[in-house]
TINU-676481 format. One line per field, with one value per atom (N, C-alpha, C): residue number from 1; x, y, z; residue in three letters. Coordinates in steps of 0.02 Angstrom, whole numbers, m for minus. Example, Ala and Ser with C-alpha at 12.3 -4.5 7.8 and 13.67 -1.06 7.14 Angstrom:
<pts>
resi <- [1;1;1;2;2;2]
c1 <- [660;615;660;642;684;645]
c2 <- [m284;m225;m165;m112;m53;2]
c3 <- [390;390;390;354;357;394]
resn <- [ALA;ALA;ALA;SER;SER;SER]
</pts>
This chain:
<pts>
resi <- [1;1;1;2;2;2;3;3;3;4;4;4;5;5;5;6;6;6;7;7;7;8;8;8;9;9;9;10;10;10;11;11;11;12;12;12;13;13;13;14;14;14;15;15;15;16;16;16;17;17;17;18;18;18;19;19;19;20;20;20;21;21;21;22;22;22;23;23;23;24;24;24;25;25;25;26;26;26;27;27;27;28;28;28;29;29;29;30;30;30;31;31;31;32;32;32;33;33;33;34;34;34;35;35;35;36;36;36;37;37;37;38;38;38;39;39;39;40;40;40;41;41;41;42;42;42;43;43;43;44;44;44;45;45;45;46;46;46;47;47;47;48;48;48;49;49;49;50;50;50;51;51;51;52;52;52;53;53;53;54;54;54;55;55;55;56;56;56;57;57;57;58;58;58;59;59;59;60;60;60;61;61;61;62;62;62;63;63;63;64;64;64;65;65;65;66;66;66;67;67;67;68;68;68;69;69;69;70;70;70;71;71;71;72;72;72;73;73;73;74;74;74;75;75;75;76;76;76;77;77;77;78;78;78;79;79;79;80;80;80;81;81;81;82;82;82;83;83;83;84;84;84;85;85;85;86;86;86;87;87;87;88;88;88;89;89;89;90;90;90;91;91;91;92;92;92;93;93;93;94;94;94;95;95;95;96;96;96;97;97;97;98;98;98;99;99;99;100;100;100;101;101;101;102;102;102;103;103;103;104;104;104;105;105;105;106;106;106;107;107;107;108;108;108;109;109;109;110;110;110;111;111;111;112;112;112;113;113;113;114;114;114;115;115;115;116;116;116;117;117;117;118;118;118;119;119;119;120;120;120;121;121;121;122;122;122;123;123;123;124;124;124;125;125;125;126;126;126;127;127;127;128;128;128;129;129;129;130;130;130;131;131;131;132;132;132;133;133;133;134;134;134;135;135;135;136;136;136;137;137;137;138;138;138;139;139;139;140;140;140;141;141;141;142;142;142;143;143;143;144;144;144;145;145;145;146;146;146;147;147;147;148;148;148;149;149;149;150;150;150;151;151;151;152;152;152;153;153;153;154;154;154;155;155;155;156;156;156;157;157;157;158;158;158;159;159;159;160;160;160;161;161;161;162;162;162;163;163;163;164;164;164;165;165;165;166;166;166;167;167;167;168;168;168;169;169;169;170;170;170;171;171;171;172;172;172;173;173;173;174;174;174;175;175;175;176;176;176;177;177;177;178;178;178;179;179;179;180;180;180;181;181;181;182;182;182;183;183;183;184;184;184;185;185;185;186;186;186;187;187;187;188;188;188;189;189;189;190;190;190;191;191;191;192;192;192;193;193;193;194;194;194;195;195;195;196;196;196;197;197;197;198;198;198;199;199;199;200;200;200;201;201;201;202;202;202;203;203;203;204;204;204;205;205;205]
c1 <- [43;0;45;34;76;63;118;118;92;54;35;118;136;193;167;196;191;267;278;324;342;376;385;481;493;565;596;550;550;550;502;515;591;591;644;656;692;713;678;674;618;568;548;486;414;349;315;280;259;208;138;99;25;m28;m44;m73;m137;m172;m208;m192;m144;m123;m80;m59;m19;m96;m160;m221;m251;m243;m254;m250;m183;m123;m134;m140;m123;m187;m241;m291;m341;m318;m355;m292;m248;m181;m173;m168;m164;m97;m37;12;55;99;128;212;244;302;294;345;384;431;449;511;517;572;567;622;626;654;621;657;610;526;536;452;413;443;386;361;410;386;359;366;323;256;251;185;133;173;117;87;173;148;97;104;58;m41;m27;m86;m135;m53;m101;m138;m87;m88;m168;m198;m246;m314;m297;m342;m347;m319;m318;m313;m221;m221;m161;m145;m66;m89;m47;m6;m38;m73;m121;m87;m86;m29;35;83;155;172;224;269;336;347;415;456;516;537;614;605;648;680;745;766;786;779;817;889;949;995;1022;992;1021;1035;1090;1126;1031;1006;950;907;906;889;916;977;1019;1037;1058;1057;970;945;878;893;876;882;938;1009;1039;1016;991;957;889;871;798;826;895;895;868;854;810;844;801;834;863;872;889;833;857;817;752;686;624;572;502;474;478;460;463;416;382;347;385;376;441;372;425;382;377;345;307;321;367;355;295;247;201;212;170;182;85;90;3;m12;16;m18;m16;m30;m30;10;77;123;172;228;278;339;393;450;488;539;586;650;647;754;747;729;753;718;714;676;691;694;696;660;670;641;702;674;723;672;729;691;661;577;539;590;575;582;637;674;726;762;744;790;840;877;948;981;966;996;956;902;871;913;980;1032;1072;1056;1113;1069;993;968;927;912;875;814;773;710;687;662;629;576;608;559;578;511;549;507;554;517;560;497;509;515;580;580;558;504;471;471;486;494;538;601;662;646;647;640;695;720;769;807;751;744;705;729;692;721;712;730;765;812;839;868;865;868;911;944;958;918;915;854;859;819;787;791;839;865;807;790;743;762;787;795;742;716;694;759;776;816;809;829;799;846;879;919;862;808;784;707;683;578;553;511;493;513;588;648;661;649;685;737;776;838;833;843;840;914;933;997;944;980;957;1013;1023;1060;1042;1083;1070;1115;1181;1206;1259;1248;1277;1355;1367;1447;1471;1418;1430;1392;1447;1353;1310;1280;1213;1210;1135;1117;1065;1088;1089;1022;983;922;903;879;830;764;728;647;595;532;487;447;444;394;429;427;465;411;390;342;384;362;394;328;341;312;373;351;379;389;421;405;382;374;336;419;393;463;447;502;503;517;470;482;493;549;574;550;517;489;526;577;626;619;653;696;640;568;506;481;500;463;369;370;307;265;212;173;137;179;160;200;227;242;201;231;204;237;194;209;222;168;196;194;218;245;263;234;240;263;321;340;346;322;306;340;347;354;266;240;169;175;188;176;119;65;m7;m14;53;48;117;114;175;152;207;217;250;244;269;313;374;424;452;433;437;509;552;636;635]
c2 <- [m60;0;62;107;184;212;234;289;364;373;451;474;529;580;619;614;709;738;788;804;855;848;891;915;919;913;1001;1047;1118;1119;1069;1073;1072;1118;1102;1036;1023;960;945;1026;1032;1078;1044;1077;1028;1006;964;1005;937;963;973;1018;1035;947;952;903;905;954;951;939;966;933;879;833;781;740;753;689;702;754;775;722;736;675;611;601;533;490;513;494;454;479;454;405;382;359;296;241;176;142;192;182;243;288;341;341;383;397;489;465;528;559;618;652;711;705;755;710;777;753;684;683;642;649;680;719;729;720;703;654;587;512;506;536;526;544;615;630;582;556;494;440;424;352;372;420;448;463;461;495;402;385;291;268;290;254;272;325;354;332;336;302;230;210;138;90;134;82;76;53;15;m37;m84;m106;m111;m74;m92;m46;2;63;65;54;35;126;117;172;181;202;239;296;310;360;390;438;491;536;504;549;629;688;738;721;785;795;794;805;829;755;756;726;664;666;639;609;636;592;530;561;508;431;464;429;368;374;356;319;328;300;215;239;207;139;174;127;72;91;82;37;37;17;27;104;138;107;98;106;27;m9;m84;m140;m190;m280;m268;m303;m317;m247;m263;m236;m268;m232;m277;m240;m288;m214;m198;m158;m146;m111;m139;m92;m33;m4;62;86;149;168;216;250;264;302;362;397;402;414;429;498;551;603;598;534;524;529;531;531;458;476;433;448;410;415;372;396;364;361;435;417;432;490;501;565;538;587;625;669;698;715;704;746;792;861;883;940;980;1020;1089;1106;1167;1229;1287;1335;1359;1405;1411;1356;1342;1280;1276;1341;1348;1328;1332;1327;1246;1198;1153;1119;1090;1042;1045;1084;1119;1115;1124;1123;1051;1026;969;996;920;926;868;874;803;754;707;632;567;538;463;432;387;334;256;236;166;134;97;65;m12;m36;m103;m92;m156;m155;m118;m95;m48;21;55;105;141;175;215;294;315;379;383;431;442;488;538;601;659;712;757;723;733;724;781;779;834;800;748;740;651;639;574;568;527;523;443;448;401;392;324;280;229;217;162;101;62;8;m33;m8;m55;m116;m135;m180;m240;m224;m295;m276;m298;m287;m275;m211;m195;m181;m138;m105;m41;m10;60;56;95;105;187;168;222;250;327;349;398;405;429;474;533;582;609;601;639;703;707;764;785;852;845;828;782;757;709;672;602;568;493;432;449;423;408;313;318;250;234;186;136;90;107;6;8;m44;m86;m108;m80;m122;m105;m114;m89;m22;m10;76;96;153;209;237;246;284;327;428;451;484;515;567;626;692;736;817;852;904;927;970;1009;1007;975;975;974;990;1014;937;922;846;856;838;845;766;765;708;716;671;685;751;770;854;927;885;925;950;1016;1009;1016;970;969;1040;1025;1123;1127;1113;1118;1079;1126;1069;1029;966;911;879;833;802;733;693;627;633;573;541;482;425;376;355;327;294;234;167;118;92;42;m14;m23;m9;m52;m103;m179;m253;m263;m205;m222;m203;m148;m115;m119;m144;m133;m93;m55;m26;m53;m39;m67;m15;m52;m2;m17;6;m1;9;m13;14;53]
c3 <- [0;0;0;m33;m31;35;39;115;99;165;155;187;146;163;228;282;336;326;293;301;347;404;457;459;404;412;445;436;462;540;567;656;656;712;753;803;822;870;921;961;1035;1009;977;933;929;956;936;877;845;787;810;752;774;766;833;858;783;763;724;650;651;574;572;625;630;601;632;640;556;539;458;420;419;387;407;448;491;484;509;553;460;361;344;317;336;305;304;270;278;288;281;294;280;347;357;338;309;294;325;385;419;410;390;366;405;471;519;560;628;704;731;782;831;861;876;893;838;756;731;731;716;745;799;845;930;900;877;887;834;773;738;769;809;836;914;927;987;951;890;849;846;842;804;864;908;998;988;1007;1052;968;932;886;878;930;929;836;796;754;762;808;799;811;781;744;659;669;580;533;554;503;517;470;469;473;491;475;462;425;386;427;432;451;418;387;373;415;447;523;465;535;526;528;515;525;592;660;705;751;804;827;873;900;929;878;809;757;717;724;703;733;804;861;857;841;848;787;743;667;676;698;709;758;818;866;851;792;769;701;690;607;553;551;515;435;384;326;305;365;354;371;332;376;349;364;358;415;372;430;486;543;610;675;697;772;828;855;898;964;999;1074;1062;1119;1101;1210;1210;1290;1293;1332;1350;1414;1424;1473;1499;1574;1579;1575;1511;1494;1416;1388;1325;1281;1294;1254;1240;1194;1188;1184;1196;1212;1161;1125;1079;1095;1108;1132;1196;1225;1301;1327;1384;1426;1516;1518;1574;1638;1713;1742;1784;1791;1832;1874;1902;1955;1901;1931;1900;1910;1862;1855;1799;1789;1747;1703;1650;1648;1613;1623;1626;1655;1730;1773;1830;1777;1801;1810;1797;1809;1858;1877;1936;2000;1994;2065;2069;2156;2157;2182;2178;2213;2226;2272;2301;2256;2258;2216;2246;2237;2260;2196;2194;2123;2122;2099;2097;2020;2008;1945;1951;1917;1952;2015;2036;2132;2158;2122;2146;2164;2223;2238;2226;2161;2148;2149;2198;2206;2283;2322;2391;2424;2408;2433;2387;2390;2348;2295;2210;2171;2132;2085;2008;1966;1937;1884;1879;1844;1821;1730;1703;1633;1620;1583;1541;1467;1442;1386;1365;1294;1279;1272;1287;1275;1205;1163;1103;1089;1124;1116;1169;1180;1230;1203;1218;1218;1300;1278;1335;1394;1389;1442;1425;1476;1459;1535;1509;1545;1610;1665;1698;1731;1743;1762;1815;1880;1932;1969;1976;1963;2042;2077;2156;2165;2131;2149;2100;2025;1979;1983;1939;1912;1944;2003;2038;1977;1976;1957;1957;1890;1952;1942;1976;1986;1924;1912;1835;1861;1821;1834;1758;1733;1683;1709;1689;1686;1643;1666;1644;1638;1702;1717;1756;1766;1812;1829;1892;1944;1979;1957;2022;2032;2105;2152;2172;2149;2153;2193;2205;2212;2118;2122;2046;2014;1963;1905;1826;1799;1722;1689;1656;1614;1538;1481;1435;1403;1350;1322;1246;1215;1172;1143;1203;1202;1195;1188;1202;1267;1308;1367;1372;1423;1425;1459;1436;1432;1516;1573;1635;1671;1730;1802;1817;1833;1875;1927;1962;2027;2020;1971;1972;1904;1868;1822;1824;1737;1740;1673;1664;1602;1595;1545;1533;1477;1466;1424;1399;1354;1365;1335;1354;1335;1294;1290;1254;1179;1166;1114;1065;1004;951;921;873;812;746;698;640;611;604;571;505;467;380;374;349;316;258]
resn <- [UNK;UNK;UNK;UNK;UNK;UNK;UNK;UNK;UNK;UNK;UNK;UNK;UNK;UNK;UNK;UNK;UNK;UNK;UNK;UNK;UNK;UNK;UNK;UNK;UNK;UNK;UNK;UNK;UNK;UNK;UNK;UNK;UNK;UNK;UNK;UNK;UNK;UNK;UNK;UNK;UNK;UNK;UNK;UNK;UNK;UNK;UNK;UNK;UNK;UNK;UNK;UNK;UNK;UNK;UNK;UNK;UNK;UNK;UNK;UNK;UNK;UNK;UNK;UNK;UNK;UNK;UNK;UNK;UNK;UNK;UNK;UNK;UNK;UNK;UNK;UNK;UNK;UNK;UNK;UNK;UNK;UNK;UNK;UNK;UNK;UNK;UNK;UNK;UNK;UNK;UNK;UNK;UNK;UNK;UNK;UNK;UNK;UNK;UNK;UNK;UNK;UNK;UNK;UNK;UNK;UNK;UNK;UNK;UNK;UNK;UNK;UNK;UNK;UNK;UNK;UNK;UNK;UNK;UNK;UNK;UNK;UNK;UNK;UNK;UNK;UNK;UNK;UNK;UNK;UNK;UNK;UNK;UNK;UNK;UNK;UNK;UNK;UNK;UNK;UNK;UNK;UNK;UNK;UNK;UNK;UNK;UNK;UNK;UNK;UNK;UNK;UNK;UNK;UNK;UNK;UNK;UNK;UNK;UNK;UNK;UNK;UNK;UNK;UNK;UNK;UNK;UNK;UNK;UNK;UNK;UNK;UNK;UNK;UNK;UNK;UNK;UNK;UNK;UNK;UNK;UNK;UNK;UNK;UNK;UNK;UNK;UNK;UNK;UNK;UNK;UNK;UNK;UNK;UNK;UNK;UNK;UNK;UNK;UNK;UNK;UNK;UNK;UNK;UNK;UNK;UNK;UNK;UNK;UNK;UNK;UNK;UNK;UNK;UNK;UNK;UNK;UNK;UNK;UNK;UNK;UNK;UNK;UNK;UNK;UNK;UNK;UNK;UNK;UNK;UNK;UNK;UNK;UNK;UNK;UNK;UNK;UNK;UNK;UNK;UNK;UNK;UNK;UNK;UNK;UNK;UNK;UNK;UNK;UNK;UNK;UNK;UNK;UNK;UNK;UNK;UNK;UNK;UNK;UNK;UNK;UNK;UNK;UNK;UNK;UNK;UNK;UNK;UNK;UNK;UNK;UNK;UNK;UNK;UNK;UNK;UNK;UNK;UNK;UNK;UNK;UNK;UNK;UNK;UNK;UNK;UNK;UNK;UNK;UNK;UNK;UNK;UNK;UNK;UNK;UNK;UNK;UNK;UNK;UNK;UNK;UNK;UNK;UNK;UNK;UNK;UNK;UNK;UNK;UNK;UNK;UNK;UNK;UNK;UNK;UNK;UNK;UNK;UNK;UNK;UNK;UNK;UNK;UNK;UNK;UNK;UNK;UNK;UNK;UNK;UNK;UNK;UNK;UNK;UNK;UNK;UNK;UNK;UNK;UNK;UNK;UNK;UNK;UNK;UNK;UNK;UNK;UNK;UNK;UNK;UNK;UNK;UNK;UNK;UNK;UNK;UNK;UNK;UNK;UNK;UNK;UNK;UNK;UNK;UNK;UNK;UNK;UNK;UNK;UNK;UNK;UNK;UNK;UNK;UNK;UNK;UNK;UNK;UNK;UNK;UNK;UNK;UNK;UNK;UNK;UNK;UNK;UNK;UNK;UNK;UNK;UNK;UNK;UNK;UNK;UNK;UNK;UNK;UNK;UNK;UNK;UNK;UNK;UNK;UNK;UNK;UNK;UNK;UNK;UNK;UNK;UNK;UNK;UNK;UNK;UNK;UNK;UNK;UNK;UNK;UNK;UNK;UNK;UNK;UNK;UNK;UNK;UNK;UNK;UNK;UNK;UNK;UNK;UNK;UNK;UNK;UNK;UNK;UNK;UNK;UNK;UNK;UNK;UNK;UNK;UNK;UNK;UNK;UNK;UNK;UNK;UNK;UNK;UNK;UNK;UNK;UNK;UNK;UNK;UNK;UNK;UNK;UNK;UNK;UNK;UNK;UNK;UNK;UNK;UNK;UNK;UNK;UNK;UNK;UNK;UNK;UNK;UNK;UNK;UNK;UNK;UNK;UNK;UNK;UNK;UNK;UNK;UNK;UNK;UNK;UNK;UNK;UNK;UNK;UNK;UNK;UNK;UNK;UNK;UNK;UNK;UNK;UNK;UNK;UNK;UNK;UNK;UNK;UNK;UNK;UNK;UNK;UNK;UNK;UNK;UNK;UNK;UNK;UNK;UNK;UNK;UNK;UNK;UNK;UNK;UNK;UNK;UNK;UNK;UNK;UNK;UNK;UNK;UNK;UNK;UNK;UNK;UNK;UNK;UNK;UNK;UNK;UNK;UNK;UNK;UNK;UNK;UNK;UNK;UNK;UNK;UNK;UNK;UNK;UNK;UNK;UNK;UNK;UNK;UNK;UNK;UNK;UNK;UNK;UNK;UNK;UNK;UNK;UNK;UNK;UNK;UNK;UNK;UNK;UNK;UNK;UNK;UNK;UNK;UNK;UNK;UNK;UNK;UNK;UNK;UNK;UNK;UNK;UNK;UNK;UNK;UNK;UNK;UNK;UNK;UNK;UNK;UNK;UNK;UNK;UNK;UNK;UNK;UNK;UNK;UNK;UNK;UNK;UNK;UNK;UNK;UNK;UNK;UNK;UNK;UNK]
</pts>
């Protein structure tokens, strides 16, 4: 079947696309070809999510130029091998996650790396966080099914603490959350990132 084209190659990196003209495109498409950043692929496969057609519409992807696209492409084997479905991470304010994601402390976020704030969070059963924090680094793992990788950051330019699993649950003081390199449009307190086991995507070469 031919792919509908979105061409988003004009966003910027931390740029999302218009939620309304992503569903334009998308929503009469029997099969999507993406030509953009990262966040344009989030916001399709976020478009299929909530229309409930994944895994039925394949998708294609045309990375941007910039270093987080590439990086992605590479990780994804963009361009090589067979189609294939691939997990899908999930957040509970409707979004998705491809390369990496942030929490750190609200306000300035110039200067968000430098200050902490209180969270405790649990990766699966691992309680990886419980008390002052600098931020919370979030990976999809595409090297396994259904792992994202967590880095837990207590005091800048120490370690941090390394886990693998499934979901990441925090509870927060009010913090600034970066969803591949998009901040999200409000402080929050909790936050939840997933593996969802219920849901693939199809990735066209």
């Amino acid at each position: 079947m031919p792919a509908t084209q979105l061409d988003l190659r004009g966003l910027a990196a931390e740029q999302p696309p218009s939620r309304r003209h992503v569903a334009s495109v998308v929503d009469p498409a029997e099969a999507v070809h993406v030509l953009g950043p990262v966040p344009a692929l989030a916001a399709v496969l976020a478009r299929l999510w909530r229309t409930e057609r994944l895994p039925g519409v394949p998708v294609s992807w045309e990375p941007a130029g910039d270093p987080a696209s590439a990086g992605l492409a590479r990780a994804l084997g963009v361009g090589s091998g067979t189609e294939r479905e691939l997990p899908l991470v999930r957040d509970d304010h409707g979004g998705v996650l491809l390369a990496h994601g942030r929490v750190s402390a609200a306000g300035d976020p110039r200067r968000a790396l430098a200050r902490r704030f209180g969270a405790q969070a649990y990766h699966d059963d691992q309680r990886v966080a419980d008390g002052p924090i600098t931020r919370i680094e979030v990976r999809p793992d595409w090297t396994a099914v259904d792992r994202i990788a967590v880095a837990v950051v207590t005091v800048p330019l120490r370690p941090a603490r390394r886990t693998t699993g499934r979901a990441l649950q925090i509870a927060c003081a009010p913090a600034r959350v970066l969803r591949d390199g998009v901040p999200f449009d409000r402080e929050v307190t909790k936050w939840t990132w997933y593996a969802d086991d219920r849901v693939r995507w199809r990735l066209r070469p």
